[in-house]
Short mmCIF file of the C-alpha atoms (twelve columns), coordinates in Angstrom:
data_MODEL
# 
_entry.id   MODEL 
# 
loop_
_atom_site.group_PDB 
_atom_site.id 
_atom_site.type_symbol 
_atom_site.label_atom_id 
_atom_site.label_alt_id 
_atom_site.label_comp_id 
_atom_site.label_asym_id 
_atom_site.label_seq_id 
_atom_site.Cartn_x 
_atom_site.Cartn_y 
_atom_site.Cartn_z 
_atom_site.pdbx_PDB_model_num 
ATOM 1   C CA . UNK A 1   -10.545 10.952  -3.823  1 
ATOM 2   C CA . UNK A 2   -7.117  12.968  -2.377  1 
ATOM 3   C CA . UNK A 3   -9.039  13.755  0.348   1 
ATOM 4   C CA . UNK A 4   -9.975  10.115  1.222   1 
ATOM 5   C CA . UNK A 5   -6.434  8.913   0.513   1 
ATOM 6   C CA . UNK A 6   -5.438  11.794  3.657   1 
ATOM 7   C CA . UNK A 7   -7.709  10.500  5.901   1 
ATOM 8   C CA . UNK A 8   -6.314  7.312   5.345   1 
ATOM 9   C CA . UNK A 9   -2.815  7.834   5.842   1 
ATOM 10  C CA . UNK A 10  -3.856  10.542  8.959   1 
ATOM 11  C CA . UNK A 11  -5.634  7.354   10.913  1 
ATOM 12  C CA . UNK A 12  -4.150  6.016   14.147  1 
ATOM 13  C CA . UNK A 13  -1.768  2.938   13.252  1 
ATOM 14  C CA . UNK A 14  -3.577  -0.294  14.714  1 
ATOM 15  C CA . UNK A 15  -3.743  -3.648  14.062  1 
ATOM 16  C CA . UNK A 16  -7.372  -4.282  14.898  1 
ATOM 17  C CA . UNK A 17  -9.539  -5.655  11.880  1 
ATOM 18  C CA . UNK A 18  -11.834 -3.681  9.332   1 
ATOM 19  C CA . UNK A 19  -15.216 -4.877  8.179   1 
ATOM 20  C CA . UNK A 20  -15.364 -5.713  4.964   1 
ATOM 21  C CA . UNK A 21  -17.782 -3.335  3.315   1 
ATOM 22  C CA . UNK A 22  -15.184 -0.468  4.956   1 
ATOM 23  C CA . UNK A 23  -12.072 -2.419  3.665   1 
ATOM 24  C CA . UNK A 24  -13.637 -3.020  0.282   1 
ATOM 25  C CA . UNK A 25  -14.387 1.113   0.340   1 
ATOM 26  C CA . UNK A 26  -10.746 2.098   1.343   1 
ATOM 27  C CA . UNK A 27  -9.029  -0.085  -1.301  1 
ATOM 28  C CA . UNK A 28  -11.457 1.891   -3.465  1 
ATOM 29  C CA . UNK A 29  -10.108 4.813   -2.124  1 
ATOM 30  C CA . UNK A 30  -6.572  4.094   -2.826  1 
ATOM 31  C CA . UNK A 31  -7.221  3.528   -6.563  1 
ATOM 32  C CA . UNK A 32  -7.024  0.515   -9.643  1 
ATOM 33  C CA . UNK A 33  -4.019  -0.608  -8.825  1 
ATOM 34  C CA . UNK A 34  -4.775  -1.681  -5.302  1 
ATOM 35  C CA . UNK A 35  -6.545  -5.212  -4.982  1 
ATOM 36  C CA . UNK A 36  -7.133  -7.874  -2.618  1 
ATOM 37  C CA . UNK A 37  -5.096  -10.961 -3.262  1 
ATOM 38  C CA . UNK A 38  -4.778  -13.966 -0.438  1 
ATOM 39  C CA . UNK A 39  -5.624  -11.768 2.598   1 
ATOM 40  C CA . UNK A 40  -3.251  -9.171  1.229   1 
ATOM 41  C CA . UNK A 41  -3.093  -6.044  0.315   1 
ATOM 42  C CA . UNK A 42  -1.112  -5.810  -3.429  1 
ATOM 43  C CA . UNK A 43  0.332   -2.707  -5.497  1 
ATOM 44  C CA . UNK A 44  1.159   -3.335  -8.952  1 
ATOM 45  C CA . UNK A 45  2.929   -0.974  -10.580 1 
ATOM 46  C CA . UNK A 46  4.027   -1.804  -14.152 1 
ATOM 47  C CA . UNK A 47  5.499   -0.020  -17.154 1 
ATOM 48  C CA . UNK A 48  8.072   2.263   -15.783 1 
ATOM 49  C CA . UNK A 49  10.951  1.743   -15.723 1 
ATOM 50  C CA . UNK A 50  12.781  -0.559  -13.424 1 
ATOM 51  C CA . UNK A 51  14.950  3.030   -12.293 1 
ATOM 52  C CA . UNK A 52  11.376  4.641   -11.630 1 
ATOM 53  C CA . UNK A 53  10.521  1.601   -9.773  1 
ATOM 54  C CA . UNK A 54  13.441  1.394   -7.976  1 
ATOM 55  C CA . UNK A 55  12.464  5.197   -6.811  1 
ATOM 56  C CA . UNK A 56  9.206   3.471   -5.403  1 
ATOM 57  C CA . UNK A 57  10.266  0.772   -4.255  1 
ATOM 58  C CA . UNK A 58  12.793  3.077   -2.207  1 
ATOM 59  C CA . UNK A 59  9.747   5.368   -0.740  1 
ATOM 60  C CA . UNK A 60  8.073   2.122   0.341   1 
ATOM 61  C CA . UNK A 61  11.162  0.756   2.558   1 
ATOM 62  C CA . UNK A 62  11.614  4.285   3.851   1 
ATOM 63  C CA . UNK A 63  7.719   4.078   5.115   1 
ATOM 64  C CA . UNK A 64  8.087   0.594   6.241   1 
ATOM 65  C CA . UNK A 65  11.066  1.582   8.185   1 
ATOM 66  C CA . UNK A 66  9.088   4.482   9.749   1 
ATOM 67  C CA . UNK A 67  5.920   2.370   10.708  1 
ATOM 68  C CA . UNK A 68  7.842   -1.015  11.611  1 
ATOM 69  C CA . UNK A 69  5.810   -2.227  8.939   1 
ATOM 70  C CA . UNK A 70  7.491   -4.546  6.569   1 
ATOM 71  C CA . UNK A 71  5.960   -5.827  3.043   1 
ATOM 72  C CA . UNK A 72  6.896   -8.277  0.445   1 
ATOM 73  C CA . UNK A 73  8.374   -6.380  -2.349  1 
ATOM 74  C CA . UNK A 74  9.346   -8.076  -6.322  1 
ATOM 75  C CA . UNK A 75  11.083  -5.959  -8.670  1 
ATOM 76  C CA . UNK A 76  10.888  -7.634  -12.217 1 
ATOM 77  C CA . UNK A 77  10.962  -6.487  -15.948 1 
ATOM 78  C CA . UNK A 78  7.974   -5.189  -16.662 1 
ATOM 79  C CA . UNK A 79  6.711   -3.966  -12.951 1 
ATOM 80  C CA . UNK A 80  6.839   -4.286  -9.392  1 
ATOM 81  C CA . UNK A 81  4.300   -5.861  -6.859  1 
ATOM 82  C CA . UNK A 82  4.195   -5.086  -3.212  1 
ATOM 83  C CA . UNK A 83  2.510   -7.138  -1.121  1 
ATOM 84  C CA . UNK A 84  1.295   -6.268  2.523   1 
ATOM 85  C CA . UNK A 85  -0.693  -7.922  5.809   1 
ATOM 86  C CA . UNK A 86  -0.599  -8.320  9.447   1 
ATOM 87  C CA . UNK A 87  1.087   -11.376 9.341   1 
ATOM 88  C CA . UNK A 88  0.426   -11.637 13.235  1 
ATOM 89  C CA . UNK A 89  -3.720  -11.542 11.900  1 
ATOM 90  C CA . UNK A 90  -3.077  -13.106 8.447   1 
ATOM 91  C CA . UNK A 91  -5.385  -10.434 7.743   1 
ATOM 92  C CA . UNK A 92  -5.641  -7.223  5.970   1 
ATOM 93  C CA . UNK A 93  -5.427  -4.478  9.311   1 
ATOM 94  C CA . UNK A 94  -5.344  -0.668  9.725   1 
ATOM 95  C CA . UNK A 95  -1.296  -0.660  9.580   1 
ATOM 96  C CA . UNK A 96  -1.646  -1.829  6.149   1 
ATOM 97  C CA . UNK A 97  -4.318  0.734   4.743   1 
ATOM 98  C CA . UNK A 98  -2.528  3.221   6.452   1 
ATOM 99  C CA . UNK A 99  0.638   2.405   4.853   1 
ATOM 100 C CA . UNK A 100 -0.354  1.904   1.788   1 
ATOM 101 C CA . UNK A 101 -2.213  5.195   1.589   1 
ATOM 102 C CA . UNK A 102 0.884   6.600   2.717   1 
ATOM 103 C CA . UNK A 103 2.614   4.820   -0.160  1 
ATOM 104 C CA . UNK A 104 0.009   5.863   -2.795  1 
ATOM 105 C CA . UNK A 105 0.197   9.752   -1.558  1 
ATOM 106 C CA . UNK A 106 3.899   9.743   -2.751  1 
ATOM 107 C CA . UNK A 107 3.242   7.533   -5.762  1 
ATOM 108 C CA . UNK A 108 0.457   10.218  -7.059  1 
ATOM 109 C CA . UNK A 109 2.416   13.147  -5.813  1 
ATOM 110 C CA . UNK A 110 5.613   11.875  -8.143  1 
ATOM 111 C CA . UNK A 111 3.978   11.019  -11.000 1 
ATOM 112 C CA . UNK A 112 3.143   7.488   -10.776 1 
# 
């Protein structure tokens, strides 16, 4: 599955659509706590600590910074939920999966 999550996060950053069967597959790809939610992508990450959070929640500003790709981040007792789209396409693009498998590379590689 490490090597899907690469290819992911190697892909060219566009904002063009995905079929759904290859959407549904690279959400797989990313792992259980990725889901579909409103035309969104979501990460929920819950029991660590809000700290460890915090570390995450860091990582994904630093890559949203880096892509000029912004999501919508909560940081609550208990968890934190990041939420991400092309708000341009109200849809689920490329820029998102590639972010997000960006996002889950350093999540897996520190622990998470």
């Amino acid at each position: 599955m490490a090597k899907d999550l690469d290819a992911i996060a190697a892909r060219t950053v566009s904002r063009a659509g995905i079929p759904h069967d290859e959407l549904v597959r690279e959400i797989a790809s990313l792992g259980a706590r990725w889901s579909i939610a409103n035309d969104e992508l979501c990460l929920q990450l819950r029991g660590a600590p809000m700290a460890r959070c915090g570390a995450a929640v860091a990582q994904a500003t630093k890559i949203a910074d880096e892509m000029d790709h912004h999501p919508r981040i909560v940081v609550e007792f208990g968890g934190t939920t990041l939420t991400i789209n092309t708000h341009d396409k109200k849809a689920i693009t490329m820029i998102d999966l590639v972010y997000a498998a960006r996002l889950e590379r350093w999540l897996r590689d520190n622990g998470f």
